[in-house]
Every structure is written in C-alpha cells, then in structure tokens.
N, C-alpha and C positions, 0 to 999 in steps of 0.2 A: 504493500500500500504506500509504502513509504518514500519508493522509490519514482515513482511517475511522478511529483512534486520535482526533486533530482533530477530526472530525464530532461523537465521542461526547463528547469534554470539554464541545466547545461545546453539547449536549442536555443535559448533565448541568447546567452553567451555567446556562442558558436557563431549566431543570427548577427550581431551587434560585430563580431572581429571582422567580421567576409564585409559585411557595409565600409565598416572602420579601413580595411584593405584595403576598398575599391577609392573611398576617398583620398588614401595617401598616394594612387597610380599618378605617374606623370601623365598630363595632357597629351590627348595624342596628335597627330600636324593636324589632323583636319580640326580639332577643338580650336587649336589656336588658332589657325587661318579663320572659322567662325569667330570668336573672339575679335580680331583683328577687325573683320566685316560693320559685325555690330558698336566696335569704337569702345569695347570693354578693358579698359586697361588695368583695372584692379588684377581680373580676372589674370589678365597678362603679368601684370607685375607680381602675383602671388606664384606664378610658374616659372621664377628666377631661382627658385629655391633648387632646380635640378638642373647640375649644371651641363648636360647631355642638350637640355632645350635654349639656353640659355640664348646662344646665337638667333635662334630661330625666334625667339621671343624679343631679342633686341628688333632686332627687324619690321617686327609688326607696331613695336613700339613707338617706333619712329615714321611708320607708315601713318598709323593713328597722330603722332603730333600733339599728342596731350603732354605738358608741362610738367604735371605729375610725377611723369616718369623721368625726370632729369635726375633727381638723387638716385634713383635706384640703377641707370644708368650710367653713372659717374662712377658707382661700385663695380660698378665692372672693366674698366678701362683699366683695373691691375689685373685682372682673369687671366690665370694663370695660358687661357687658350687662344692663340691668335686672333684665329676665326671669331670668338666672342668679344676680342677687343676692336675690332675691326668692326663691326657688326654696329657694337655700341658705341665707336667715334661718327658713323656714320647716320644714328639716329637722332644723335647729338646735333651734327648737323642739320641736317635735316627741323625738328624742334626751333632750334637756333635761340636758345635762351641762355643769355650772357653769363650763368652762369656757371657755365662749362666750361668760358673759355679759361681759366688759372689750372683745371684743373687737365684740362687738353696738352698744355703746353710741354709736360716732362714728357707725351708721346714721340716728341717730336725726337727722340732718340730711341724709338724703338726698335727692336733688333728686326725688325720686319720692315722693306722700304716702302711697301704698298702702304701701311699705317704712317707711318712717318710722310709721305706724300697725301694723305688722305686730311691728316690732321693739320698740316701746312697750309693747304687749301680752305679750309675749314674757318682757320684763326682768322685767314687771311680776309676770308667775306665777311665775318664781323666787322672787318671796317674800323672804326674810331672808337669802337667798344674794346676791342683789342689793344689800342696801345698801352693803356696803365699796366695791365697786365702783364705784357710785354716788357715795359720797361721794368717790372720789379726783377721781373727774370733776369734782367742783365745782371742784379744784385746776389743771383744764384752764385753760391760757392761751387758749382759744376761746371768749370770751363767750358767743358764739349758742348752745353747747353745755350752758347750764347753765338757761335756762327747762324747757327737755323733761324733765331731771334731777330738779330741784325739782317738777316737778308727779307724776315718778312719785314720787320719797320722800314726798311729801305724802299721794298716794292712798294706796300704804302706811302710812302713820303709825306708828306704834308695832309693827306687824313689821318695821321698817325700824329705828326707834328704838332699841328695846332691845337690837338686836346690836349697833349704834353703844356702846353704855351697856359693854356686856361688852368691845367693848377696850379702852375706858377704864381697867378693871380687868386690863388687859394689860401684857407687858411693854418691847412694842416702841414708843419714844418716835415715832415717824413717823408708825403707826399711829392713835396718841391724837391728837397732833396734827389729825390728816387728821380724824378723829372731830369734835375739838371744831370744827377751822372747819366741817364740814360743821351741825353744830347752831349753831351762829354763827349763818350763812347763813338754812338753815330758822328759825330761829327758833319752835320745837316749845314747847307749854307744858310739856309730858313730859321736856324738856330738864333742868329745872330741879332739879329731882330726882338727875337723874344726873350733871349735872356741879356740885354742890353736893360731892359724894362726892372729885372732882378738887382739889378745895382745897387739901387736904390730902397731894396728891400730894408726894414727894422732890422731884422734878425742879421747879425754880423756875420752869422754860419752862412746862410743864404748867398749874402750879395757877396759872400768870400769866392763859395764854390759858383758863383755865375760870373765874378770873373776868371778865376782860374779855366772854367770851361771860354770862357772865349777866348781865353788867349791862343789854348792849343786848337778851338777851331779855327780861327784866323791864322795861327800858322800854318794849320793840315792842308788850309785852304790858299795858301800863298805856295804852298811848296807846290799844291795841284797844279797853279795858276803856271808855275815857273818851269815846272815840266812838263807840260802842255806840247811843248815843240816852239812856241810863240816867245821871240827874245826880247823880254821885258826887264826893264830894267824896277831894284825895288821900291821909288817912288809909283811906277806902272802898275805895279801890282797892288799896293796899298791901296790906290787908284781903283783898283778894279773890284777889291772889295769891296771900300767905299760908296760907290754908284749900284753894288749887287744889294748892301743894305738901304740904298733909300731904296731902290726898287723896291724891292718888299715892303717899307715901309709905307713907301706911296698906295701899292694894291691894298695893304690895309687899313689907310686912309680914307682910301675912295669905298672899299667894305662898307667900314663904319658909317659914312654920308648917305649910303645907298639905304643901309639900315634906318637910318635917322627919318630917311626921307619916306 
C-alpha cells in the first residue's frame, strides 16, 4: 500500500528532471535564427551562456541592433575563440554605440589580421567619437599598441583633431593633458592652432605641456618643410609655418561668423 504513494513521488521526480533537462539544452540554429526574426534579444543574450553558440548568437545580435546587447557583447571580445571575437566586433559595429569603442581598441593587436582589420574599420567610422578614446591609448604602456592608433587618428585628421581642440577648452585637467600629448605625438599641422589657445591656460601644467608640444610640432614641421626637396632657407620656413597657422586660423574665423550668423 505503501509503496504506490513512493512510485508517484518518484514519477513526479523523474517528471520534473526530463523538463529541468530539456530547459538546460542549448538552443538549436533554427530557435535562434526565430529569435533573431522576432527581435528577441533577451532570449539571444541568455544563449551566451554556451559557448559552442556563442558566434552564432553574436550575429543575430547585431543583426537585431538592440543596445542591450552591447555589455554582453563587449564580454566576448576576450573569447577565448576567434570566430566568437570576430562575430562580436562585428555586431559591435554594426549597433555602433560609443560604447564599445575603449573597449575595441586592445583588438587592434589581435593575433588574427581579419579582427585587427575589422576592428580598425570599425573605430575608424565612429568618427569624432573615437578620438578621446584614441588619444588615451597613446597613454597605453603597450608600445605595439600605439602604431594602429596613430594611423587611425591620422586617417581621421581633423574629425579627430578638433574634438581633441574642444577639450582643450574643457574643464577637466586629465583630459587636456591626454589631448595635448596625444597632439605631441601626432604631430598634426592643425595642432598648432589649437594649442597656441592653451598658452594661456590657468593651470601652469597645461600651458607648460602646450608649449612644449608646439615647439617639437613646429620643429617636426620645419624639418618636413626642409626636406620636402624645396631649398628654403630658415627665415622660408618659419615663413611657411607662419601663413599655415593663420590659415587655419582664418577657416576658423570665418567657422565661427558662419555660426554667428
């Protein structure tokens, strides 16, 4: 008699592990690609857990576009598996919320050139959201990490440049700092311009390091001028400077007027 009480616990048991099973299975492609369909990204982002799908689930991720998924995709960008770092730089993109880009940037030494070319492009179409970021990285104590850096800021030039310029005109000393070495570094003729404005800064640290940084850009930039092929003599060159920085000065001059007006 006693036992049929017994029998049922142990079904009802039994009943309870096989459900409990079926909800630990990983999703299968078609779940996700439906997932995907319907713009379920919970659903998606709770299927990171197995890291066999992970690739496949960055993917729809990014297809989907929900924001959501940027933290849980920034966790993957160290995945121990190509394919899943790849996947999720590419969703990253894709999304394209500024948030990714500090975290993008140590890719760009990846031991894979496809991610390292993916992640380049990437920073690159951020645009003027990129430079701060950018520039603290030149402050990276990882040497190797600061050629890929300088050649995006460079390709950018001056949408990179000018938001450099505007924290200058900020209030946070760290910030300027990080500014003016990152224009140290590059050595930008557009530089010259904007940290001319620093001189003048309160802070002694400041207007120390913005001239310090102009001095060696006006040199980098006279030495450019002199090895050019073009036999100038160095009144010529100073000269040439000289007329490079009103230029710049004048366009944003005539900027500001246009603004005004």
């Amino acid at each position: 008699m006693t036992e049929y009480p017994f029998k049922t616990v142990s079904f009802v048991l039994i009943g309870w592990l096989f459900i409990l099973f079926l909800g630990c299975s990983p999703p299968t492609a078609s779940q996700i690609k439906e997932w995907e369909e319907l713009k379920q990204a919970d659903s998606l982002i709770r299927s990171l857990k197995y890291p066999q799908l992970r690739w496949r689930v960055a993917e729809s991720l990014g297809i989907i576009g929900d924001s959501k998924a940027v933290e849980p995709l920034i966790a993957l960008l160290t995945d121990e598996d190509s394919l899943t770092r790849f996947h999720a730089v590419q969703a990253l993109g894709r999304i394209k919320n500024e948030a990714a880009i500090e975290p993008l940037i140590p890719l760009l030494l990846d031991e894979h050139s496809t991610i390292r070319s993916a992640v380049a492009g990437i920073i690159e179409n951020f645009g003027k959201f990129s430079a701060f970021p950018l520039a603290k990285a030149l402050q990276n104590n990882n040497q190797a990490l600061h050629p890929p850096v300088k050649e995006i800021l460079t390709k950018l030039g001056d949408t990179a440049y000018y938001p450099l310029s505007l924290v200058l005109e900020g209030n946070d000393k760290n910030s300027k700092l990080i500014a003016i070495a990152a224009f140290r570094i590059l050595k930008p003729v557009e530089a010259i311009s904007y940290l001319k404005k620093s001189l003048t800064d309160p802070d002694t640290d400041i207007s120390a390091q913005a001239a310090a940084a102009l001095a060696e850009i006006k040199g980098f930039q006279a030495r450019a001028i002199s090895t050019s092929g073009e036999n100038m003599g160095e009144d010529a060159i100073l000269y040439s400077l000289t007329e490079e920085e009103t230029t710049i000065e004048s366009e944003d001059e005539q900027g500001q007027e246009t603004g005004n007006d």
